[in-house]
N, C-alpha and C positions, 0 to 999 in steps of 0.2 A: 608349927601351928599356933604353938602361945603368941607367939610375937605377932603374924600375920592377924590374927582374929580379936586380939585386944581394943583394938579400935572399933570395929565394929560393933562388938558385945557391947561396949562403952556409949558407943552411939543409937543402940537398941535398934542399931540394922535388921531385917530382914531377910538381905539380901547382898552378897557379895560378887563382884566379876573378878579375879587374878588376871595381871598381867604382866608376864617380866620376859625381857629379851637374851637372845641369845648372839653374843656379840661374834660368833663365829659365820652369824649371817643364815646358819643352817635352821629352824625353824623346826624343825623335825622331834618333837616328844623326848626325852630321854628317859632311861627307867626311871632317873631321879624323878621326872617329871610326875611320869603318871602314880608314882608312890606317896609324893607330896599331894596331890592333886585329891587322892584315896583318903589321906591322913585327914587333910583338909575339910573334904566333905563327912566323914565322921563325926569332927568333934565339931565342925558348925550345927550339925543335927541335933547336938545336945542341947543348943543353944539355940535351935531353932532359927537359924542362918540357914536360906540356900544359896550353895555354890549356884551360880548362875553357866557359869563360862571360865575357864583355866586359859588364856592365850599366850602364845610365845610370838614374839615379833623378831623379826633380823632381816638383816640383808633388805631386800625390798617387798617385804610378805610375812606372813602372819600364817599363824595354823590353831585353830581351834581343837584344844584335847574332845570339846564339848562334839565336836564334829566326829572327830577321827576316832575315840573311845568313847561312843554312847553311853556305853553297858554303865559305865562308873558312874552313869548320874541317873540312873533307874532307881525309882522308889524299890525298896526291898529288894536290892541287891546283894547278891551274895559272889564276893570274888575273891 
């Protein structure tokens, strides 16, 4: 999360999209993902960053966490 959000905090962002692929071409969330994703929108909150969007791109497709795990970007979320 430090490294990811340093620039942004730096550039007095608002608003963040993630986007990293999966070179296995599978698309598909991994725990790692939605864990990072969770970390992520936490400590941008601090900062007053919103995660906009988590995407994984591979093969020939993309998958939106923001699509597939709602819940994780509901205000006053508890999970």
């Amino acid at each position: 999360p430090k490294e990811i959000l340093s620039e942004p905090i730096k550039q007095l962002a608002t608003s963040i999209v993630l986007v990293h692929n999966h070179p296995s071409g599978d698309t598909t969330p991994s725990k790692q993902d939605i864990l990072l994703t969770r970390k992520i929108i936490d400590y941008a909150n601090i900062f007053e960053i919103k995660l906009l969007d988590h995407i994984i791109i591979g093969g020939n497709g993309y998958t939106s966490i923001k699509e597939t795990n709602s819940e994780l970007f509901l205000e006053g979320r508890i999970i």
